[in-house]
DRENTORKOL-3810 file (N, C-alpha, C; in nm, 4 decimals):
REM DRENTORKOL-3810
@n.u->-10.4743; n.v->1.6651; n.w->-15.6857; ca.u->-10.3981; ca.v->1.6757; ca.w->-15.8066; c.u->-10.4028; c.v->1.5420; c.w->-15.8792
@n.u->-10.4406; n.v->1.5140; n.w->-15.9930; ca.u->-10.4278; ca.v->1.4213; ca.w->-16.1220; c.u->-10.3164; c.v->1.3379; c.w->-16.1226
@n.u->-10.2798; n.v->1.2161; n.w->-16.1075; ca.u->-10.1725; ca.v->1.1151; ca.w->-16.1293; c.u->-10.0851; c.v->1.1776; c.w->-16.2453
@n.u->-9.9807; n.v->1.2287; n.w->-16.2221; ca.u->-9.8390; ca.v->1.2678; ca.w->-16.3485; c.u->-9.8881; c.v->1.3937; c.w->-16.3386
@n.u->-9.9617; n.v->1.4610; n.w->-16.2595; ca.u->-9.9667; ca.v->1.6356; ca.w->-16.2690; c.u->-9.8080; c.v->1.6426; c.w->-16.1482
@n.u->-9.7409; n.v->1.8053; n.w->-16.2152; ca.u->-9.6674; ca.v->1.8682; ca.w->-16.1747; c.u->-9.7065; c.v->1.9273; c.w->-16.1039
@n.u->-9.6099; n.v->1.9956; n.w->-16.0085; ca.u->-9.6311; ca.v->2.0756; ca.w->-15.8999; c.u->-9.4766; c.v->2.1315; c.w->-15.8698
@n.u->-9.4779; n.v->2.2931; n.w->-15.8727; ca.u->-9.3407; ca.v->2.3518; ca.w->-15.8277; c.u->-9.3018; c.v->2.2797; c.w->-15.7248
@n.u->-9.1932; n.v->2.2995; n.w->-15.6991; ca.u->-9.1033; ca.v->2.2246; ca.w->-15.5864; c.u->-9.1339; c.v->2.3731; c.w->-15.4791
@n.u->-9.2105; n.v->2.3232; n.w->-15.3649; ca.u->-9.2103; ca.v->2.4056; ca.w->-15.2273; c.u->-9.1182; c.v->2.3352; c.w->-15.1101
@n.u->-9.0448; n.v->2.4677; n.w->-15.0964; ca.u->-8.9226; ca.v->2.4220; ca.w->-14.9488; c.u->-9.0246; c.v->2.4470; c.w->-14.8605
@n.u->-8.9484; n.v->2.3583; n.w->-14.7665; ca.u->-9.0126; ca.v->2.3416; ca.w->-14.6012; c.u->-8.8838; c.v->2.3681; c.w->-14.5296
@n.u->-8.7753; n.v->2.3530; n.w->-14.5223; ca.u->-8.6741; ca.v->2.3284; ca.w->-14.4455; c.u->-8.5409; c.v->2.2440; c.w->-14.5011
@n.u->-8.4587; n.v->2.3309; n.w->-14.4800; ca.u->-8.2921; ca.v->2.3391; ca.w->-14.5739; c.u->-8.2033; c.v->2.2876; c.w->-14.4097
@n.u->-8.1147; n.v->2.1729; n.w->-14.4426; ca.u->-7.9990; ca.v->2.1432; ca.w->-14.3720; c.u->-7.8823; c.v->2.1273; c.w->-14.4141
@n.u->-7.7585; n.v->2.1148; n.w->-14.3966; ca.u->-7.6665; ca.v->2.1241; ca.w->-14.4294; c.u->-7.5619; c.v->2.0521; c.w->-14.4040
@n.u->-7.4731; n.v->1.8943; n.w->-14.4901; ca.u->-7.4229; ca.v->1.8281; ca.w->-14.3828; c.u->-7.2378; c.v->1.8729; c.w->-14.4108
@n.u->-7.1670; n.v->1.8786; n.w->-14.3250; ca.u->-7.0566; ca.v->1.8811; ca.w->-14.3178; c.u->-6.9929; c.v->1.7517; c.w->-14.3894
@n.u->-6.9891; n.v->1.7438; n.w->-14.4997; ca.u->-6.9796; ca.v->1.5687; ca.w->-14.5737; c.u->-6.7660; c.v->1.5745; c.w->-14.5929
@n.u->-6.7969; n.v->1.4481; n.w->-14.5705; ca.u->-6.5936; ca.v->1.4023; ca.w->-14.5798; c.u->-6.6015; c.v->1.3216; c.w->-14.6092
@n.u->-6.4734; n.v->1.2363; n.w->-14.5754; ca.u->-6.4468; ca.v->1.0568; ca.w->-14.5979; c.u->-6.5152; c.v->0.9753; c.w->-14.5149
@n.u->-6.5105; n.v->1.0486; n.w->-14.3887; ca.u->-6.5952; ca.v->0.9725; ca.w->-14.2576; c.u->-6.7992; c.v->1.0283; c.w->-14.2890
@n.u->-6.8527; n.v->0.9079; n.w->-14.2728; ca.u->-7.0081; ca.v->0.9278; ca.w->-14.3007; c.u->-7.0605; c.v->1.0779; c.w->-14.1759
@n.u->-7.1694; n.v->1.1555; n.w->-14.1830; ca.u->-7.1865; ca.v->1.2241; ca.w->-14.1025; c.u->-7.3288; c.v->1.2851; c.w->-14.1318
@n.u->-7.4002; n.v->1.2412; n.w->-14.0037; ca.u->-7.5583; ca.v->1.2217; ca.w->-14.0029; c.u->-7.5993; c.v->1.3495; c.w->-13.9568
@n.u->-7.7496; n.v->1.4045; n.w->-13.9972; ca.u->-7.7747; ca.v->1.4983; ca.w->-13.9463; c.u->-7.9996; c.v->1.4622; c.w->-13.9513
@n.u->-8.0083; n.v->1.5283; n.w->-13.8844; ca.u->-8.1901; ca.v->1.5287; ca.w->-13.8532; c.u->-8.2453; c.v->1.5923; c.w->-14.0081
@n.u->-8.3270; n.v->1.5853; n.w->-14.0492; ca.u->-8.3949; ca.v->1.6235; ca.w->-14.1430; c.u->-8.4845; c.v->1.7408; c.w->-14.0928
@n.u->-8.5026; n.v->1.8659; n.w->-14.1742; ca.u->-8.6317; ca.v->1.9438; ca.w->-14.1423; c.u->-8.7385; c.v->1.9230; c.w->-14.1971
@n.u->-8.8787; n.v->1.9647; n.w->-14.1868; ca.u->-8.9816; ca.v->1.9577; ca.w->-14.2516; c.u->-9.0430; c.v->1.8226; c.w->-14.2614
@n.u->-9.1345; n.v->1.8406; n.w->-14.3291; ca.u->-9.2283; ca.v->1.7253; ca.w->-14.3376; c.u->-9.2589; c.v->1.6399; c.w->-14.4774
@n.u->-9.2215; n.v->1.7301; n.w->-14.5672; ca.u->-9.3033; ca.v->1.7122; ca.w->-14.7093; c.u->-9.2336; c.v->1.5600; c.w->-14.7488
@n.u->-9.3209; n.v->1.5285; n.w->-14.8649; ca.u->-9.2721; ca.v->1.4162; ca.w->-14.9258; c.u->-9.1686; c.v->1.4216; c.w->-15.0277
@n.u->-9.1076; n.v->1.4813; n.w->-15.0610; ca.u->-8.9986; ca.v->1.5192; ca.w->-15.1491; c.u->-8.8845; c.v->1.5679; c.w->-15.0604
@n.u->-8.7349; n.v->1.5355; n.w->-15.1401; ca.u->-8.6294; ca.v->1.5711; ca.w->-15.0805; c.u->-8.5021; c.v->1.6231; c.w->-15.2019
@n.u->-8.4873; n.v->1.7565; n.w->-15.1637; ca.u->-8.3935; ca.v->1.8114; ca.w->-15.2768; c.u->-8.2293; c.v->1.7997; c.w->-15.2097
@n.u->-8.1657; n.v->1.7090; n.w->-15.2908; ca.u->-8.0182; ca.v->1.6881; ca.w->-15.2372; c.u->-7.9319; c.v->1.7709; c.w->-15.3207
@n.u->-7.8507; n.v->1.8730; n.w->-15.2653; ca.u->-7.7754; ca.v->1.9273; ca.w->-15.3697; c.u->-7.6039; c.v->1.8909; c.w->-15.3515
@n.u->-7.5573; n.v->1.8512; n.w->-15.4385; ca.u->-7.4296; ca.v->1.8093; ca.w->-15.3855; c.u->-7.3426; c.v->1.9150; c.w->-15.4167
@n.u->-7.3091; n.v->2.0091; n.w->-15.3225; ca.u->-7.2016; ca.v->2.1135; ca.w->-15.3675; c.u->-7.0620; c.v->2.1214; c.w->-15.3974
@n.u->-7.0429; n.v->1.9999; n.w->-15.3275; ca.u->-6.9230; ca.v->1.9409; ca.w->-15.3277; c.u->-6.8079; c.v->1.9333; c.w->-15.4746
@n.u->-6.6755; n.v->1.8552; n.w->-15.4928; ca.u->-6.6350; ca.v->1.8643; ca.w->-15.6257; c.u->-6.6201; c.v->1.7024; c.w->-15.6242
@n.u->-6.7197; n.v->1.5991; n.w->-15.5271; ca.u->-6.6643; ca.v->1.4560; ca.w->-15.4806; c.u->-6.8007; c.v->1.3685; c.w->-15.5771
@n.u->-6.7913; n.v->1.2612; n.w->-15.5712; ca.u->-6.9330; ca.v->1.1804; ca.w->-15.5220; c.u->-6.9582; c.v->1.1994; c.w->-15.3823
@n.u->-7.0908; n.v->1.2086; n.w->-15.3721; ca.u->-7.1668; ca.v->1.2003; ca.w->-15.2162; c.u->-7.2472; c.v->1.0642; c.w->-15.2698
@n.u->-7.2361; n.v->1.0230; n.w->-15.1198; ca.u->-7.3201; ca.v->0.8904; ca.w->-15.1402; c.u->-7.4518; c.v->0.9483; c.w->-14.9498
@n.u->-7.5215; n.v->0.8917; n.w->-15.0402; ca.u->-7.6236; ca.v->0.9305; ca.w->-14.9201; c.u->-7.7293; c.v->0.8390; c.w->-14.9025
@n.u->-7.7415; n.v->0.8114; n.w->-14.7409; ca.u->-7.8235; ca.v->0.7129; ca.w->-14.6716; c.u->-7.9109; c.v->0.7519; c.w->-14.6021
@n.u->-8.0708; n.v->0.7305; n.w->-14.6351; ca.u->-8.1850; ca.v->0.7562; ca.w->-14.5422; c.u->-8.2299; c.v->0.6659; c.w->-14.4436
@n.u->-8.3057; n.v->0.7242; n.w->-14.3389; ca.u->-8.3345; ca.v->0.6459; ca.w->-14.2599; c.u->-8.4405; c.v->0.7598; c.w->-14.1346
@n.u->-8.4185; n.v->0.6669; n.w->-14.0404; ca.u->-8.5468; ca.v->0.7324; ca.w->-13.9449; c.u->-8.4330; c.v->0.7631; c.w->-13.7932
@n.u->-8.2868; n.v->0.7543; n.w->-13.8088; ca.u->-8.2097; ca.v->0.8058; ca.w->-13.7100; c.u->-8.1024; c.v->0.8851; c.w->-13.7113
@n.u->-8.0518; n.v->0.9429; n.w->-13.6437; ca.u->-7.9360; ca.v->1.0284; ca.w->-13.7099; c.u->-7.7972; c.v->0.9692; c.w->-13.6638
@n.u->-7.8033; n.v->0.8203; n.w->-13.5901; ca.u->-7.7275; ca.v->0.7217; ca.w->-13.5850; c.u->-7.7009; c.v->0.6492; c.w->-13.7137
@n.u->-7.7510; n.v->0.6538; n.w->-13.8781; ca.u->-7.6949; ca.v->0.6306; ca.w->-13.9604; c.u->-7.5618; c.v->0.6374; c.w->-14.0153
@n.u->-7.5322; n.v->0.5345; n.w->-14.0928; ca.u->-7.4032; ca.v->0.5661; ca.w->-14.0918; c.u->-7.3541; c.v->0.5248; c.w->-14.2737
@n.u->-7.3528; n.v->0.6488; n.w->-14.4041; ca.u->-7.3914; ca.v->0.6256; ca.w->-14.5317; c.u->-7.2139; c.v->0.4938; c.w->-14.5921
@n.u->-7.2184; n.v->0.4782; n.w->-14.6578; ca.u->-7.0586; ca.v->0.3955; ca.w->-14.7033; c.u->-7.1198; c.v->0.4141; c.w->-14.8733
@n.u->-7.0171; n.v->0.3937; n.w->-14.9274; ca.u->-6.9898; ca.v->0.3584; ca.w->-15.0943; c.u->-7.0944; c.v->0.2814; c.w->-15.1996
@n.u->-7.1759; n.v->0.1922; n.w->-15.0753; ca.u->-7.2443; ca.v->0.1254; ca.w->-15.1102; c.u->-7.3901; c.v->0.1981; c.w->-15.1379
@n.u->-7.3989; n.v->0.3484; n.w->-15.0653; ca.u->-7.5528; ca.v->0.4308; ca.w->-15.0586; c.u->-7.5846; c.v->0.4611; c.w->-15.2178
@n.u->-7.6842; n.v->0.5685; n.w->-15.1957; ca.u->-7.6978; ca.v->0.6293; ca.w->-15.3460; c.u->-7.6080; c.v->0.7124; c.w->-15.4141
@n.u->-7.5717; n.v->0.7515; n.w->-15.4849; ca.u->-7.4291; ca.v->0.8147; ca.w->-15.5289; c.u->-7.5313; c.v->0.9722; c.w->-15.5871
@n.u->-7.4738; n.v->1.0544; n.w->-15.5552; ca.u->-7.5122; ca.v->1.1922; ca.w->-15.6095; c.u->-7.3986; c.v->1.2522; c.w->-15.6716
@n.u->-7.3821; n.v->1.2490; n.w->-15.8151; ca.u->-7.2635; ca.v->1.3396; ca.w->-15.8564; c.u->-7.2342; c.v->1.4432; c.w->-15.7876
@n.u->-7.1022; n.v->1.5037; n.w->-15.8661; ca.u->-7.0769; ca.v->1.6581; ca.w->-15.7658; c.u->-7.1147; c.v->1.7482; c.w->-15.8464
@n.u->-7.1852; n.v->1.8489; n.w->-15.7965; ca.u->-7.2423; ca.v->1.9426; ca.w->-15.8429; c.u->-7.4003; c.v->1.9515; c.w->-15.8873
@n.u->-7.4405; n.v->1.8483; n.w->-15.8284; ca.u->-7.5617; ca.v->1.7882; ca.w->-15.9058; c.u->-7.6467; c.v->1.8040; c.w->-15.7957
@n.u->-7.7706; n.v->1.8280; n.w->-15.8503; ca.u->-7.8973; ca.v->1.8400; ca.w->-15.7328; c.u->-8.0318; c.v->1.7108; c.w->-15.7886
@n.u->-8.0497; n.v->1.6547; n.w->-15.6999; ca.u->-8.1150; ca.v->1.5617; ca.w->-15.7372; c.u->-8.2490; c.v->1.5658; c.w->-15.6279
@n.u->-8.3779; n.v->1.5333; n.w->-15.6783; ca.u->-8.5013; ca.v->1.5271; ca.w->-15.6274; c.u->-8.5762; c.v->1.3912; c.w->-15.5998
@n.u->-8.6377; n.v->1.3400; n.w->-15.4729; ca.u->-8.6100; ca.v->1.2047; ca.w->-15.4177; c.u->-8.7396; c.v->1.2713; c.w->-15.3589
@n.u->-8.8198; n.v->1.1553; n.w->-15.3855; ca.u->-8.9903; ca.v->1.1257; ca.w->-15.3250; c.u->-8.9333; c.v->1.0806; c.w->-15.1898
@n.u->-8.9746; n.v->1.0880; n.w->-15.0455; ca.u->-8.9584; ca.v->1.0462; ca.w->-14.9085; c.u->-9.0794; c.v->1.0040; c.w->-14.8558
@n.u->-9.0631; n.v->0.8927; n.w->-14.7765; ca.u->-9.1639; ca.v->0.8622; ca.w->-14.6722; c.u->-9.1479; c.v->0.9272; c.w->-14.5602
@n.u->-9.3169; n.v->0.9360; n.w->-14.4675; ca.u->-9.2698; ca.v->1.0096; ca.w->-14.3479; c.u->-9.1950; c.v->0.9864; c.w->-14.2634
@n.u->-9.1524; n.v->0.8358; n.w->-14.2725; ca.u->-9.0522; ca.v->0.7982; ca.w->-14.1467; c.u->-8.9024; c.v->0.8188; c.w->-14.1868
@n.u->-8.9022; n.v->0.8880; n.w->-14.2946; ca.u->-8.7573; ca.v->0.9307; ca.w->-14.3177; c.u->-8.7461; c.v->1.0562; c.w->-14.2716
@n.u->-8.6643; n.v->1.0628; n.w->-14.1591; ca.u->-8.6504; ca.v->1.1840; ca.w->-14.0583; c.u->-8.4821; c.v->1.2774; c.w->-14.0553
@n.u->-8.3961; n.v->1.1152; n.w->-14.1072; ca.u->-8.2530; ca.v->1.1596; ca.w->-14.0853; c.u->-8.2022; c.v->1.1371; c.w->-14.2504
@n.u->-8.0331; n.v->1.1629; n.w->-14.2301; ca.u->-7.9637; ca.v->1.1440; ca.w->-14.3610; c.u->-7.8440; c.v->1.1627; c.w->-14.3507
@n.u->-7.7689; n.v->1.0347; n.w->-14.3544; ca.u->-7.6180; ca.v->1.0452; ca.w->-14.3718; c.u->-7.5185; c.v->1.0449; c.w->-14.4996
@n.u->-7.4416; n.v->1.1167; n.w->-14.5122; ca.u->-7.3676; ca.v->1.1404; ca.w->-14.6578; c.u->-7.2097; c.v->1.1107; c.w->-14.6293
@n.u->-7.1243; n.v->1.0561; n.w->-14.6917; ca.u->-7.0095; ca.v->1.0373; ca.w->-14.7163; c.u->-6.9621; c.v->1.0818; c.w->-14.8292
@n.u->-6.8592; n.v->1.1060; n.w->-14.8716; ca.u->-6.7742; ca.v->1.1951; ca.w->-14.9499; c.u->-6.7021; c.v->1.0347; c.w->-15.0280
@n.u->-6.6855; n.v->1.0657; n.w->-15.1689; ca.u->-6.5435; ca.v->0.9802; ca.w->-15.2391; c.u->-6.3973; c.v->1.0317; c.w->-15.1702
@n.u->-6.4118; n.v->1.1564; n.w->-15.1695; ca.u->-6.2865; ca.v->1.2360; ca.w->-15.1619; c.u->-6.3302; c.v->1.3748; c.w->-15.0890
@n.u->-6.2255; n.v->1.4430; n.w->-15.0332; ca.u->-6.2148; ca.v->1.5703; ca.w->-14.9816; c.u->-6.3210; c.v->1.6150; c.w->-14.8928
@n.u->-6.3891; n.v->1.6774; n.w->-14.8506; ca.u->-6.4729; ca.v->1.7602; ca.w->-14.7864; c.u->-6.5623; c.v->1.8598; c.w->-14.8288
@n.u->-6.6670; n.v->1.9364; n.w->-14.7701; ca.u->-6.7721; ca.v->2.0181; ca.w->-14.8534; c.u->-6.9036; c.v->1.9846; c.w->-14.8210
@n.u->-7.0041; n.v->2.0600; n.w->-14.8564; ca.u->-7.1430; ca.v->2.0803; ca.w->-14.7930; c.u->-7.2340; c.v->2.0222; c.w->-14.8420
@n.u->-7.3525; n.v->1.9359; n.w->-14.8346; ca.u->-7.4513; ca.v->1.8916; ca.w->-14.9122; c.u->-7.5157; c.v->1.9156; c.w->-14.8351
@n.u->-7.6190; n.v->2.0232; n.w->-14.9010; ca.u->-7.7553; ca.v->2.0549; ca.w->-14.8744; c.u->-7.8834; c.v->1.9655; c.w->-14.9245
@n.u->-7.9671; n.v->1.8995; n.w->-14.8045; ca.u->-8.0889; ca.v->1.8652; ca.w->-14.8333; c.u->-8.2184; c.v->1.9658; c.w->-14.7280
@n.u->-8.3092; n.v->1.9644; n.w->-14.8755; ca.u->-8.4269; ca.v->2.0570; ca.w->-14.8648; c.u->-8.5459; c.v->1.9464; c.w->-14.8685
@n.u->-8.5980; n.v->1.9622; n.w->-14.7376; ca.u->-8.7521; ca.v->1.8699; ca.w->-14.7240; c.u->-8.8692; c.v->1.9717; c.w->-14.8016
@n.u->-8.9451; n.v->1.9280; n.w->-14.8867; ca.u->-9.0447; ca.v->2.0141; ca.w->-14.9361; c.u->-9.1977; c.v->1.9164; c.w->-15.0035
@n.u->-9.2322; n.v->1.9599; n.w->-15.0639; ca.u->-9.4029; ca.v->1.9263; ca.w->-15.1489; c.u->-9.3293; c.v->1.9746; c.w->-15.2766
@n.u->-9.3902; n.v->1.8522; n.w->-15.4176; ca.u->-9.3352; ca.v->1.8965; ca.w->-15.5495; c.u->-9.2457; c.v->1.8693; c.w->-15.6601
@n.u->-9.2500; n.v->1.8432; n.w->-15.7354; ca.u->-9.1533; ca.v->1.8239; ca.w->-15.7938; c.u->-9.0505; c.v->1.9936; c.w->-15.8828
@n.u->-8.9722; n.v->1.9207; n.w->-15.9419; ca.u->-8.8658; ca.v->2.0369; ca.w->-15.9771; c.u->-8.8973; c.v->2.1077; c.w->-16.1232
@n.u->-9.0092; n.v->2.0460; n.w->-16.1812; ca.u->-9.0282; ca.v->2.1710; ca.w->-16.2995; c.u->-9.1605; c.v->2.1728; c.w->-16.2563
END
């Protein structure tokens, strides 16, 4: 594919983290180089990559609005991902895939 060519966003594998006040790590599925974060939540999620599921994300990570799904190029050694909450509790789904989103 051509440098700045598109490509649908293909899932490989959907996880799901139990996100709160306290950070909470989970394994990544799939392989692809792209990562779809959806924040379902009604909080900021802040979310931290890495290659263990001993991560641990704080205030200081990337911030994902609430309600917002955001698309993130990955290296292969990014395997894990920890998310923390501003406030309250709720689910953030990340999807390992090939692609971008249009």
């Amino acid at each position: 594919m051509a440098s700045g060519s598109i490509a649908a966003f293909s899932p490989e594998a959907t996880v799901s983290v139990a996100a709160g006040i306290a950070s909470n790590a989970v394994a990544l599925g799939g392989s692809g180089p792209s990562l779809l974060v959806f924040n379902s939540t009604s909080s900021i999620a802040f979310l931290r990559l890495g290659a263990s599921t001993s991560l641990t994300a704080t205030s200081g990570d990337l911030p994902v609005p609430a309600g917002v799904q955001l698309l993130l190029t990955v290296g292969a050694t990014v395997t894990a991902a920890a998310v923390l909450l501003s406030s309250g509790s709720g689910t953030v789904y990340l999807t390992r895939g090939s692609g971008s989103a249009y």
